[in-house]
MARZA-837281 format. One record per residue: residue number from 1; chain; x negated, y negated, z negated of N, C-alpha, C in turn. Coordinates in steps of 0.05 Angstrom, whole numbers, plus 32768, in hexadecimal, padded with zeros to 4 digits. Last residue first. Layout:
<lokols>
    k  c  n_east  n_north  n_up  ca_east  ca_north  ca_up  c_east  c_north  c_up
  NUM  A       X        Y     Z        X         Y      Z       X        Y     Z
...
</lokols>
This chain:
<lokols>
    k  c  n_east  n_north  n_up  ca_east  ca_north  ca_up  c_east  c_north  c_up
  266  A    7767     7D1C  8280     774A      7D20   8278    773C     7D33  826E
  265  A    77A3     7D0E  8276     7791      7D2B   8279    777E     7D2D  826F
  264  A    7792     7CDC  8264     77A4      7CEB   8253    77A3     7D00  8252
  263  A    7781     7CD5  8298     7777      7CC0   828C    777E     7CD8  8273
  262  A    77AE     7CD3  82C2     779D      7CE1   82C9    778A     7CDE  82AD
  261  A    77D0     7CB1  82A9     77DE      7CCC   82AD    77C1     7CDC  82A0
  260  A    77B3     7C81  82BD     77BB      7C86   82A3    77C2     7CA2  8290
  259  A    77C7     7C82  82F1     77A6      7C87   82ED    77A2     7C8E  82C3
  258  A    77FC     7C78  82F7     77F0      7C98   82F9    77D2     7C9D  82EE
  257  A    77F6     7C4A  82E7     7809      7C5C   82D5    7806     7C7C  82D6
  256  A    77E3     7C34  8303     77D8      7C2D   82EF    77E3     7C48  82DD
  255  A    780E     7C35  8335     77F3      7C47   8337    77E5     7C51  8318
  254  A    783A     7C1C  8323     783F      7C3F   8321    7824     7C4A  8321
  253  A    7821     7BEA  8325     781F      7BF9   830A    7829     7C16  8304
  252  A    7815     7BE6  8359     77FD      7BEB   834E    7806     7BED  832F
  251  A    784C     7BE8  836A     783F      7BF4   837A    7828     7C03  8363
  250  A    7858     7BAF  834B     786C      7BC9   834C    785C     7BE8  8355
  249  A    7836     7B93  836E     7835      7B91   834B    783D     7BAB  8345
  248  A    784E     7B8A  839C     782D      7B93   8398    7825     7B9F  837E
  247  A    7876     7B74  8397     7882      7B8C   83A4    785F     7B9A  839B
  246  A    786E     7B46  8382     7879      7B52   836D    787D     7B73  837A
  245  A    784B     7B1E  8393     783A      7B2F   8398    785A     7B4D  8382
  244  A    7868     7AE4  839D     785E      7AEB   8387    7850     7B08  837A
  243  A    787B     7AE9  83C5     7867      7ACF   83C3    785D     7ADA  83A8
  242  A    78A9     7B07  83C4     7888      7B11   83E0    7875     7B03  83CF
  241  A    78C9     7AF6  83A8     78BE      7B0B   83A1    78A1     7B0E  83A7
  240  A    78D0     7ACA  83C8     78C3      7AC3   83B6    78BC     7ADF  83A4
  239  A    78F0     7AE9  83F0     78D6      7ADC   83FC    78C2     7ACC  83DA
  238  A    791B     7AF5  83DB     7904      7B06   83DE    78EA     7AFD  83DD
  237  A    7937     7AC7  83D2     792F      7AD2   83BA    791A     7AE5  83C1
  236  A    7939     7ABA  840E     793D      7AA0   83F9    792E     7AB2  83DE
  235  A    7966     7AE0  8412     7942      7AE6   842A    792F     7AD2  8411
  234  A    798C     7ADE  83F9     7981      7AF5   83F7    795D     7AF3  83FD
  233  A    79A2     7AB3  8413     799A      7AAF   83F6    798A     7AC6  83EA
  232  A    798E     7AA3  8456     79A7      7AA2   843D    7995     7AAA  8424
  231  A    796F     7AAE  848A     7977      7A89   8473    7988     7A90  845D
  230  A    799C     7AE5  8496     7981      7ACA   849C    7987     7AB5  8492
  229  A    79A4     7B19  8462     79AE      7AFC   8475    799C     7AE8  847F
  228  A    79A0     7B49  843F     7990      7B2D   8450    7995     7B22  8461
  227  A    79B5     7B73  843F     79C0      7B62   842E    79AB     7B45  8434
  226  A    79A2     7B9C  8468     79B9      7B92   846C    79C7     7B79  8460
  225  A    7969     7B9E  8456     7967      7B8A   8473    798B     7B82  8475
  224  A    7970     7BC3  843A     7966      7BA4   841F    7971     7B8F  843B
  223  A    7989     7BF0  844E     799A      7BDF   843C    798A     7BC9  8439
  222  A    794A     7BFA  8466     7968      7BE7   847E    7976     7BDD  846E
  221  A    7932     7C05  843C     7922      7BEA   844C    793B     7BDA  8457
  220  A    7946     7C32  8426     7953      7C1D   841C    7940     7C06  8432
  219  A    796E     7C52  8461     7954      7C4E   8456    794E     7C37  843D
  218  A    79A8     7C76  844D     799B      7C6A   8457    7983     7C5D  844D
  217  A    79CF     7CA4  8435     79B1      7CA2   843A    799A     7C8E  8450
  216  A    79F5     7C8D  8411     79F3      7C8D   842D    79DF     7C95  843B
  215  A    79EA     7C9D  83DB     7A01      7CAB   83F6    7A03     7CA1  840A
  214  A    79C1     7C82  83CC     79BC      7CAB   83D0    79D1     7CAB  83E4
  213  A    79C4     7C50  83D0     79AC      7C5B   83DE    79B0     7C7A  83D9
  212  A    79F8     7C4A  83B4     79F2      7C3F   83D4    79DB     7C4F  83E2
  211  A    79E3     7C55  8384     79F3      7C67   8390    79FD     7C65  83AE
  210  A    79C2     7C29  837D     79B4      7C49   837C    79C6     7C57  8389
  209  A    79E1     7C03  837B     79CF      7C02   8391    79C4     7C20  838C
  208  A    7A05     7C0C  834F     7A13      7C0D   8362    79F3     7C16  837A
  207  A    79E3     7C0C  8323     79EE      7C23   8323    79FB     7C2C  8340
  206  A    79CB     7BDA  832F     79BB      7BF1   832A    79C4     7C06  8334
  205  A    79F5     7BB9  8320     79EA      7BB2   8336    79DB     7BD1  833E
  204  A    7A0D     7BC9  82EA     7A21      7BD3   8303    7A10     7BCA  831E
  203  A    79E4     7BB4  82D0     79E8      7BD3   82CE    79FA     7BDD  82E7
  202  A    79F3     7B78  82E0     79D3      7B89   82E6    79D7     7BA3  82E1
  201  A    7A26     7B7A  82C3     7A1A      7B76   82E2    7A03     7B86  82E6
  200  A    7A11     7B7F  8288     7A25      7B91   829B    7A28     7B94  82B9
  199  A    79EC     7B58  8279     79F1      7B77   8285    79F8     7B87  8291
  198  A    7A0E     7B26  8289     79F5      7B26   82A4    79E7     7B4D  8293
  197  A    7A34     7B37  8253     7A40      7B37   8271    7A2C     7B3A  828A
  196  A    7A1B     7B2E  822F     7A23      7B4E   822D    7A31     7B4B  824D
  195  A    79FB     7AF7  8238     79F5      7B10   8236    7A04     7B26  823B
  194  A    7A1D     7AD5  825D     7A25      7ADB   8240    7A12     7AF6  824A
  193  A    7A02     7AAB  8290     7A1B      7AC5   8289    7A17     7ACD  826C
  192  A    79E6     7A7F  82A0     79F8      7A7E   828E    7A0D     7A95  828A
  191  A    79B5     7A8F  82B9     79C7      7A7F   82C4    79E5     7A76  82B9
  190  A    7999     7AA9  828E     7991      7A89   8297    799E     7A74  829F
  189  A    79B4     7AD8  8291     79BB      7ACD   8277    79AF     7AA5  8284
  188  A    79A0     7AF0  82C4     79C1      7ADF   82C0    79C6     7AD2  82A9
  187  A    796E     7AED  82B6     7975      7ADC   82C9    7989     7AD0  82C4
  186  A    7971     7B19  8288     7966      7AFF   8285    796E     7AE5  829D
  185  A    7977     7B48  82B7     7997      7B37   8299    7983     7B1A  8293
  184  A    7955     7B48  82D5     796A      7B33   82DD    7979     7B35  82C5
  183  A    7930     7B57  82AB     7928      7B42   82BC    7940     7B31  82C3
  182  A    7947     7B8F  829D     7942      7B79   828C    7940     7B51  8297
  181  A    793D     7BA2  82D5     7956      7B9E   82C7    7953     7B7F  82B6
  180  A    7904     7B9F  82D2     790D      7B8C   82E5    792D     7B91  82E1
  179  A    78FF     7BCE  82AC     78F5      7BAF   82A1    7902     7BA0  82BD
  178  A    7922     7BF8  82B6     792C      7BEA   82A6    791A     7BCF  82A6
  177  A    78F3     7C06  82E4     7914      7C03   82E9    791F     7BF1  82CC
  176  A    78C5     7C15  82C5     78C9      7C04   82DE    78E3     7BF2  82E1
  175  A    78E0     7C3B  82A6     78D7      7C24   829B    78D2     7C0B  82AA
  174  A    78EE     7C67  82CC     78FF      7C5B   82C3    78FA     7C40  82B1
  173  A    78B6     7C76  82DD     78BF      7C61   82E5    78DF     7C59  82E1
  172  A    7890     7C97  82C2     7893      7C7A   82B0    78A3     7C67  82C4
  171  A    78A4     7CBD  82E0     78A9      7CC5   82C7    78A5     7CA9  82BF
  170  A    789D     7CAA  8318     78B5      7CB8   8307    78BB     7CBD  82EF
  169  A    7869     7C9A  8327     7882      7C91   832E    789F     7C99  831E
  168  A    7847     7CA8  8301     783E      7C8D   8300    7861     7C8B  8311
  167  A    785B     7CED  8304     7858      7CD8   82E9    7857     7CB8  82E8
  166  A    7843     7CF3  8334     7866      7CF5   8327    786B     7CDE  830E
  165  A    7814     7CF0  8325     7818      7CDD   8343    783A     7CD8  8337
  164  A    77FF     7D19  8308     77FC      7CFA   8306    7811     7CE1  8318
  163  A    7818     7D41  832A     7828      7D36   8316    7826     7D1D  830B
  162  A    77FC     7D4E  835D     780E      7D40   8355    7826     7D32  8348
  161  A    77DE     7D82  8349     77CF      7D67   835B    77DF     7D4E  834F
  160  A    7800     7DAA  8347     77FA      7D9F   832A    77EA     7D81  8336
  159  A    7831     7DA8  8375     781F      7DB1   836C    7815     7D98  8358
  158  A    787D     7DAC  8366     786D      7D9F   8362    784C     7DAD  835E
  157  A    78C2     7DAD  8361     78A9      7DC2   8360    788F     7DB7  8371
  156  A    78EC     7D84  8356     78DD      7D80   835F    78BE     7D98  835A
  155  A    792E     7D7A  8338     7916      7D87   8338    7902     7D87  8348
  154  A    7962     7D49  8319     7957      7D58   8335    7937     7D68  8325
  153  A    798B     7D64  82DF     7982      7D51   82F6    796F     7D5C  8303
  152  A    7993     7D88  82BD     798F      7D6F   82AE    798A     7D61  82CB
  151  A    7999     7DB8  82D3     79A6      7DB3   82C9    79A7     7D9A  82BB
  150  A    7963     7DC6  82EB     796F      7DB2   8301    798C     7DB5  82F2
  149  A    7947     7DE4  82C8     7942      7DBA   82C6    7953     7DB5  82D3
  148  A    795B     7E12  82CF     7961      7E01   82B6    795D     7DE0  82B5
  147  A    7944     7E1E  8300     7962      7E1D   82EF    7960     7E0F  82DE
  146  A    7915     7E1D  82F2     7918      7E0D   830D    7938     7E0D  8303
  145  A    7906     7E50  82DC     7904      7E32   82C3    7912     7E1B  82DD
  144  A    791F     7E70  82F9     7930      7E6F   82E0    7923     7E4D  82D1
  143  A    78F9     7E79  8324     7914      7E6E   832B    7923     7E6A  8312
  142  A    78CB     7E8F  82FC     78D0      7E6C   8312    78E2     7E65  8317
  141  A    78E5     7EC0  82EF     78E0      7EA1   82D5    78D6     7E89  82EC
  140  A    78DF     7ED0  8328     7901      7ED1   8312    78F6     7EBD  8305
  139  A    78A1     7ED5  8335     78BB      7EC5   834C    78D7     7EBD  832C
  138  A    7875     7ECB  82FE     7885      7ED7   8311    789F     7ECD  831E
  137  A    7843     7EAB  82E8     785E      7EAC   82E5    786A     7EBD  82FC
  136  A    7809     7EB7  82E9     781D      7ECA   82D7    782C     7EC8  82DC
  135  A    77F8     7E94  8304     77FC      7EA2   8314    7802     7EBC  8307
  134  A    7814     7E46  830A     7809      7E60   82F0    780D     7E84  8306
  133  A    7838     7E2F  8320     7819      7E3F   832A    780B     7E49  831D
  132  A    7861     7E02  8317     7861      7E21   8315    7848     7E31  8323
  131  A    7875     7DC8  8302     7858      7DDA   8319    7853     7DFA  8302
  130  A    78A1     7D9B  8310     78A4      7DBA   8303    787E     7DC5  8310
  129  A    78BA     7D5B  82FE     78A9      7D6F   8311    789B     7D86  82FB
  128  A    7904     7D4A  82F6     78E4      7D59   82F3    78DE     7D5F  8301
  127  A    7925     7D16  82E6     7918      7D20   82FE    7906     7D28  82EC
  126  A    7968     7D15  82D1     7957      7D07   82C7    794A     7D19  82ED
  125  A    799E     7D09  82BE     7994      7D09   82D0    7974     7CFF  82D4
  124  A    79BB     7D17  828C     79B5      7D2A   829F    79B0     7D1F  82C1
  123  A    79A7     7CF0  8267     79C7      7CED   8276    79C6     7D01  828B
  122  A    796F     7CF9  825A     7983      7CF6   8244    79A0     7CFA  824A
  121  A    7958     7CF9  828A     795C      7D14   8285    797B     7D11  826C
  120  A    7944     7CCB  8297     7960      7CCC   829E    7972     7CE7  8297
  119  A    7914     7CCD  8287     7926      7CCC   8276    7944     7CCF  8272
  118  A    78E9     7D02  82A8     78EF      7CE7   829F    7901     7CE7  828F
  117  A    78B6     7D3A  82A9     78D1      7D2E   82A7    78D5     7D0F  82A9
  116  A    7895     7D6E  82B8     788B      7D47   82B6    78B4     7D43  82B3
  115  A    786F     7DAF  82A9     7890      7D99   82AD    7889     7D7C  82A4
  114  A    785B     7DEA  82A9     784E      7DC6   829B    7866     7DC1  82B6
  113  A    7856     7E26  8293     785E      7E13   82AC    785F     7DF2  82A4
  112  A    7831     7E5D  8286     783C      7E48   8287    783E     7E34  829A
  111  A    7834     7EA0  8271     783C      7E91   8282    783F     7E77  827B
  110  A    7816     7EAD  823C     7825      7EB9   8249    7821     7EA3  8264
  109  A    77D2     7EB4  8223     77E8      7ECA   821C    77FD     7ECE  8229
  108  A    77B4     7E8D  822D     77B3      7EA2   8240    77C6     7EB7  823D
  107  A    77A1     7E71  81F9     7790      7E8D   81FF    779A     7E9B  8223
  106  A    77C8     7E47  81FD     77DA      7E60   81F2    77C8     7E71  8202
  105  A    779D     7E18  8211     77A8      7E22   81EA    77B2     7E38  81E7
  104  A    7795     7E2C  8236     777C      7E35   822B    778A     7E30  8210
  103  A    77BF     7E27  8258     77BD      7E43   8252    77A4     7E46  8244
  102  A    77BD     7DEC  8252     77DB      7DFE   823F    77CD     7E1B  8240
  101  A    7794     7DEB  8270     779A      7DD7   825C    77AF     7DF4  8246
  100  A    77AF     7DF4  829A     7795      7DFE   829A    7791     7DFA  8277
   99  A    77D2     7DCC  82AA     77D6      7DED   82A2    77C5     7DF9  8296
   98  A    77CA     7D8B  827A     77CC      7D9E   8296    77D2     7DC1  828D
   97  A    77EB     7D58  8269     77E3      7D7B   8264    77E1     7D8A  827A
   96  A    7804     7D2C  8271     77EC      7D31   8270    77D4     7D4E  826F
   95  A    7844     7D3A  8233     7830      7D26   824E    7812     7D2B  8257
   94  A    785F     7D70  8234     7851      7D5E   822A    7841     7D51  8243
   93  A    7885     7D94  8243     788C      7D7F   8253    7875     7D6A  8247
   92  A    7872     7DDD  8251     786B      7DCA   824A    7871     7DA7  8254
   91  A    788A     7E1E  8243     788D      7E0B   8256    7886     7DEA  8243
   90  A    787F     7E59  8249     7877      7E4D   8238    7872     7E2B  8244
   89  A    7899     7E95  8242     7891      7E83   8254    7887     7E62  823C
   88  A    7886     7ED6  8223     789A      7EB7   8224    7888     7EA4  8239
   87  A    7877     7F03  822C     788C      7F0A   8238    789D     7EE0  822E
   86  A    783D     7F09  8223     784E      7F05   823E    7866     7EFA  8244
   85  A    783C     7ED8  81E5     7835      7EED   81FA    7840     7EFA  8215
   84  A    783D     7EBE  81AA     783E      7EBA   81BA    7837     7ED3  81CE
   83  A    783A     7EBB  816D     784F      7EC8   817F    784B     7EC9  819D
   82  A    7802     7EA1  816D     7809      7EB4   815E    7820     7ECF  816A
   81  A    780B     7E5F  817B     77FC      7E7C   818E    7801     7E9B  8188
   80  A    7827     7E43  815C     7838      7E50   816E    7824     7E69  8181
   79  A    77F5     7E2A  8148     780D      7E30   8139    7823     7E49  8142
   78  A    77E7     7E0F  8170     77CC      7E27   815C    77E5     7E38  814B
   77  A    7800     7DF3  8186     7806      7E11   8192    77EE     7E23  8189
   76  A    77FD     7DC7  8161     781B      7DD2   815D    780E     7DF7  816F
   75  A    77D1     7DB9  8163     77D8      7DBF   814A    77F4     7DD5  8149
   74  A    77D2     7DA7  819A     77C2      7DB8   8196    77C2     7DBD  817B
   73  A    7802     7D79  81A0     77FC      7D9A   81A5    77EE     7DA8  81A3
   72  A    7804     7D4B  8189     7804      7D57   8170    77FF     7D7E  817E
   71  A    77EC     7D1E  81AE     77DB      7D21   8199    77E4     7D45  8181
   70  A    781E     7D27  81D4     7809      7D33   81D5    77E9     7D3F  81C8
   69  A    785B     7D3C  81B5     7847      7D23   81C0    7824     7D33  81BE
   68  A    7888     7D75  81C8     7878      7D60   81B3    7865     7D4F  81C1
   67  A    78A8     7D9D  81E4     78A8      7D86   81DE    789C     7D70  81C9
   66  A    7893     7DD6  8209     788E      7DC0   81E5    7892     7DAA  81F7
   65  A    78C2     7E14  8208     78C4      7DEB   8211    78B8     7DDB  81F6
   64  A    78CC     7E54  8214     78BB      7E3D   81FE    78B6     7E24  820A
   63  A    78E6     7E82  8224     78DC      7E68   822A    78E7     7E55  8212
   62  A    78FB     7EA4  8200     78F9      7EA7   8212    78E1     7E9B  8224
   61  A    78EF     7EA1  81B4     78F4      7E9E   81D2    78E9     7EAC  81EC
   60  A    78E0     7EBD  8187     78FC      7EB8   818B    7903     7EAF  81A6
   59  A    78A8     7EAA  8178     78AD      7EC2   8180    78CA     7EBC  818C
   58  A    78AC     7E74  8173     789B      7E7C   818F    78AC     7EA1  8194
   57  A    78CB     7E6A  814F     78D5      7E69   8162    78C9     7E78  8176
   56  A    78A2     7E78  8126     78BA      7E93   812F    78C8     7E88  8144
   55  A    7879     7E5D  8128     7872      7E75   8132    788A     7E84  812E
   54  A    788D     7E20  8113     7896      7E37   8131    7887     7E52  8139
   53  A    78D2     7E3D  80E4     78B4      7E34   80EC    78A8     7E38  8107
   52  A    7902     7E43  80EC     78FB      7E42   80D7    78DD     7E3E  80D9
   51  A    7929     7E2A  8120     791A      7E46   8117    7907     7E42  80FE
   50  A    797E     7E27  812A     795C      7E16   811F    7942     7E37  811A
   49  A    799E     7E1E  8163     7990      7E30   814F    7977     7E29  813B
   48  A    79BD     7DF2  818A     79A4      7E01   8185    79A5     7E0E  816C
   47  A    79F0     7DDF  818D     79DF      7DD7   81A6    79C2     7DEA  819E
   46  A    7A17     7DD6  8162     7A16      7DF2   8178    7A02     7DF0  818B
   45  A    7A15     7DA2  814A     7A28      7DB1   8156    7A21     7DC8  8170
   44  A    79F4     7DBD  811B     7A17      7DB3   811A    7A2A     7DB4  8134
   43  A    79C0     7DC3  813D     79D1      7DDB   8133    79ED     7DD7  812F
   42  A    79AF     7D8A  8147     79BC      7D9D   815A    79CC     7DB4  8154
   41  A    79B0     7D80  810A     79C5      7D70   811F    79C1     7D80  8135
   40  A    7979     7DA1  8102     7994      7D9F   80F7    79B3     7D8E  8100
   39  A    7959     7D88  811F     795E      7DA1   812C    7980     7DA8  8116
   38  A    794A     7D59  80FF     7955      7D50   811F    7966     7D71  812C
   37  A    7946     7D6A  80D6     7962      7D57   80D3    7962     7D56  80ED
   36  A    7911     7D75  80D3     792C      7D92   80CE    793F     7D80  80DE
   35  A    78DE     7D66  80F5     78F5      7D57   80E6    790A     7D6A  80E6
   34  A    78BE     7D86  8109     78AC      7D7F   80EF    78CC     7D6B  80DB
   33  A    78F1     7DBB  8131     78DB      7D9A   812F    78DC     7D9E  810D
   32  A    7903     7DEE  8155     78F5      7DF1   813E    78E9     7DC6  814B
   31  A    7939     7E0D  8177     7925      7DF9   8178    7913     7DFA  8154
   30  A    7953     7E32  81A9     794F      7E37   818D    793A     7E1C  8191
   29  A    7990     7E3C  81D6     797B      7E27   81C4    7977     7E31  81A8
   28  A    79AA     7E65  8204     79AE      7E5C   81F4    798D     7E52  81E9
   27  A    79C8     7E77  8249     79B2      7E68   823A    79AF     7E64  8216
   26  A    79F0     7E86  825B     79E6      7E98   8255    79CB     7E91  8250
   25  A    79F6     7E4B  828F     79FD      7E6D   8276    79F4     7E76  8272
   24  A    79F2     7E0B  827A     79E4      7E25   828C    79EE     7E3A  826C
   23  A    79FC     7DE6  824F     7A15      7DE9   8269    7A0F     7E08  8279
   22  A    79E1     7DDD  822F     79F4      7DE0   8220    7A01     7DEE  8239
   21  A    79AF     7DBE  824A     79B8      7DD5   8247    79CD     7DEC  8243
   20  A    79B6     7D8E  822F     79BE      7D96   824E    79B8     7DA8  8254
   19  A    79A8     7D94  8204     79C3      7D87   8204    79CA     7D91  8224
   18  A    7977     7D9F  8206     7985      7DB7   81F8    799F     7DB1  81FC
   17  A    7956     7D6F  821C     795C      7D81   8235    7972     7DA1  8224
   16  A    7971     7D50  81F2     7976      7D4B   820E    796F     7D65  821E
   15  A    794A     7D5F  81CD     7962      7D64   81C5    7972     7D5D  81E6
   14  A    791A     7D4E  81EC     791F      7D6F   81E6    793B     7D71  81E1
   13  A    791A     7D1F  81E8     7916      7D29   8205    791A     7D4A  81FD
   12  A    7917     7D09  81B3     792D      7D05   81CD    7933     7D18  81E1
   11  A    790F     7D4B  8190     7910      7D24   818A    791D     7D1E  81AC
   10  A    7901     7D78  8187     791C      7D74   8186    7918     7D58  8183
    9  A    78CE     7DAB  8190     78CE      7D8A   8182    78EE     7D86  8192
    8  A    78CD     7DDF  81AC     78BE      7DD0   818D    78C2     7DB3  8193
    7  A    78FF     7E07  81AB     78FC      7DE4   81C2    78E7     7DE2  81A7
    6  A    7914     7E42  81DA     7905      7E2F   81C9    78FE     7E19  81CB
    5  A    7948     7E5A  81FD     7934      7E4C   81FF    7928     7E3D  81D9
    4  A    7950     7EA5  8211     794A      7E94   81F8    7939     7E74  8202
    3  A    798E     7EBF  8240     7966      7EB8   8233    7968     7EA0  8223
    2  A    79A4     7EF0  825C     79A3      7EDD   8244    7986     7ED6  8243
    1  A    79A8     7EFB  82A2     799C      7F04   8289    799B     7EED  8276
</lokols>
């Protein structure tokens, strides 16, 4: 069955999940943002529909995806309550929001499902956690919003307990990942590689060891034990990792990151 998605806000993470969309059938994008010019470049090329304010998106969809920052949603779904009612789902990737939360702005009128994403979403790979326990939503719109994310990358159906927890590992931990990137391009630039070159390594270091750790499924502890040689150069660099608490650091800022989560709820 055709169905409508609505996107209120079209800035990265929305125009990304309408771009990866483009591919699931019998899908199509209506979006409404405060910037025309962002929903206007999706329309050029075919990726969405603009809606002229959003109490007509709200009406116009199927499922409803806000994408806006968290200071601006309780302005935006005073806005969008209007249309609103059983028959749209009403799917939330804003940070911090709980359900409880979403069904006291939209009164209770339809179904909603609160989604944690990351960024990798931009290149369709990104990771959500989905918590479907709204006890409006019915089996078909669970298995349909569970479609749609696992068109941008993996899914994870998730109780609401542990989204903070998702969030300090998954959602701020592509930031994790790029700053110890960052780390070694600085290294190789030290050791004298031309910037655009100690990138390109470190991108091909990343890209290669991630794809070591999904297809082979081995544990990464045994790969780190395969590239450690006794006395060699590997054990040589860890051991000043150890000395320097960096595996402890790593640990206690996914925590910082959840307690922060938790913090935003409130």
């Amino acid at each position: 069955m055709a169905a409508v998605i609505g996107f209120l806000g079209a800035g990265n993470m929305g125009a990304a999940i309408i771009k990866g969309l483009a591919a699931v059938p019998d899908v199509s994008a209506l979006a409404y943002d405060v910037d025309a010019a962002k929903v206007a470049a999706l329309a050029a090329d075919k990726l969405a529909k603009p809606a002229a304010t959003p109490e007509d998106l709200a009406a116009g969809s199927d499922y409803l995806i806000l994408c806006v920052k968290p200071q601006y949603l309780a302005a935006a779904m005073a806005e969008l309550a209007p249309a609103l009612g059983p028959e749209t789902v009403l799917v939330s990737i804003v940070a911090g929001v709980t359900v409880e939360k979403l069904r006291e702005l939209s009164a209770g009128k339809c179904p909603v499902v609160r989604v944690m994403p990351n960024t990798p979403a931009l290149v369709g790979a990104g990771q959500f956690a989905l918590c479907l326990d709204d006890p409006a939503l019915d089996a078909e719109r669970k298995a349909f919003v569970e479609t749609l994310f696992a068109a941008l990358g993996r899914t994870y159906v998730l109780e609401e307990k542990f989204f903070d927890a998702f969030t300090g590992l998954a959602g701020s931990g592509p930031a994790y990942v790029l700053h110890f990137m960052e780390a070694l391009i600085e290294s190789g630039v030290l050791m004298g590689f031309p910037r655009d070159k100690a990138t390109d390594i470190v991108i091909g270091l990343f890209a290669g060891t991630s794809k070591l750790a999904a297809e082979t499924n081995i544990h990464p502890s045994i790969l780190r034990e395969m590239v450690t040689s006794p006395a060699g150069t590997t054990i040589e660099a860890l051991m000043h990792l150890d000395r320097q608490a960096v595996r402890a650091a790593i640990i206690d800022a996914a925590v910082a990151s959840r307690d922060r989560s938790k913090a935003l709820g409130a």
